[in-house]
Structure formats: structure tokens, C-alpha cells
C-alpha positions in Angstrom: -7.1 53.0 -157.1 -9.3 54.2 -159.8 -8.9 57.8 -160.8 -12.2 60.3 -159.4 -14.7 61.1 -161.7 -16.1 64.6 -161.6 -19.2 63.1 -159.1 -16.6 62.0 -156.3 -14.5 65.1 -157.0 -17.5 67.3 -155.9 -18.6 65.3 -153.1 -14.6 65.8 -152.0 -15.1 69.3 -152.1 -18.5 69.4 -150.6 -16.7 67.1 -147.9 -13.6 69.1 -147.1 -15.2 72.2 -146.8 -16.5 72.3 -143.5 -16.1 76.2 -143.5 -20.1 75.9 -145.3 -21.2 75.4 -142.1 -18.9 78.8 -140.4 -22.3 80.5 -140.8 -24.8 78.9 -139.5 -25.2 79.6 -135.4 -26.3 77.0 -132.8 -30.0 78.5 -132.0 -29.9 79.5 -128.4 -32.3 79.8 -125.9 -32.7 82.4 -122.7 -32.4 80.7 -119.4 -31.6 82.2 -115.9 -27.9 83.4 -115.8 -27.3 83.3 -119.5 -27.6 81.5 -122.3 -27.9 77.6 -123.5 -28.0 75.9 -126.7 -31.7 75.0 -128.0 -31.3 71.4 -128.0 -35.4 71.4 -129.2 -34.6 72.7 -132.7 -34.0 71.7 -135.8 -30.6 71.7 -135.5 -30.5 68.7 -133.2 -33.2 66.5 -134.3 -32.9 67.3 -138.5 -29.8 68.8 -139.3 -27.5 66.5 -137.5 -28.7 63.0 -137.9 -29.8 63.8 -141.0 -27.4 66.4 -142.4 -23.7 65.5 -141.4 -23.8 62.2 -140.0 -25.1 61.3 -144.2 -22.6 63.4 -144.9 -19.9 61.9 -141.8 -20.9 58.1 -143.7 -20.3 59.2 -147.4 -17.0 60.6 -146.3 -15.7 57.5 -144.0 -16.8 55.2 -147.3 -14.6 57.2 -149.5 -11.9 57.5 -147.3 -11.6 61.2 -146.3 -11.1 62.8 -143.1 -14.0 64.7 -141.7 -12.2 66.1 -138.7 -14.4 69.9 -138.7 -17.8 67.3 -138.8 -16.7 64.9 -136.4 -16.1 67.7 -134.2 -19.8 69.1 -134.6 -21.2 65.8 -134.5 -19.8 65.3 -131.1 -20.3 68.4 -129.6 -23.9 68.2 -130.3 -24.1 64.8 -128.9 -22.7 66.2 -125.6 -25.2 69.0 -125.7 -28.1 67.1 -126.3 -27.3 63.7 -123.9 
């Protein structure tokens, strides 16, 4: 295996720190009772296919873990299906 050079070593980083993300909230919407997630915003239809799924493909192509953005990846499929 070839040693990392400082590009991959970044990427790891970027990749392994899920706690980025700690900070940004699901947007929410007011419905009778409560609460729900706002499966019409951004989050859903920019941020996730096109945010940490890239992300989710980099890392499964380098070989490390993504356990925090599998985790998002499939709680926002259960939201939104």
C-alpha cells in the first residue's frame, strides 16, 4: 500500500469527522400534534444526494469507514420514502 499524500490525508480527515455536520439541524416543519422533518428542503433533495453520498463514494473507494454518514444517509432515506 502506497503511503498518503497530504491530498488523501485531508480527505481522511474531512471523512472521519462526521462531528462537521453536529451543527446543522434537520429543518422542520409544523404539522397538527407536533413536529415533522421538512422532507421539501434542501436538505433532502441537495445536501444528501449531492453532499454525503459524494462524500459516502470517495470514502468506500479509499477504504474508510463512514459509519456517522451511513447513518444520515439512511435516516433520511426512511424520512423521505
Amino acid at each position: 500500500m502506497q503511503p498518503l499524500d497530504s491530498a488523501d490525508n485531508m480527505l481522511c480527515v474531512l471523512l472521519l469527522g462526521g462531528y462537521r455536520y453536529a451543527g446543522c439541524n434537520t429543518p422542520m416543519v409544523e404539522v397538527e400534534g407536533g413536529v415533522k422533518p421538512a422532507v421539501n428542503s434542501r436538505l433532502f433533495w441537495e445536501d444528501i444526494p449531492f453532499g454525503l453520498c459524494i462524500l459516502k463514494d470517495l470514502a468506500l473507494r479509499m477504504g474508510i469507514p463512514t459509519p456517522s454518514i451511513d447513518f444520515m444517509i439512511r435516516w433520511h432515506q426512511q424520512v423521505c420514502c
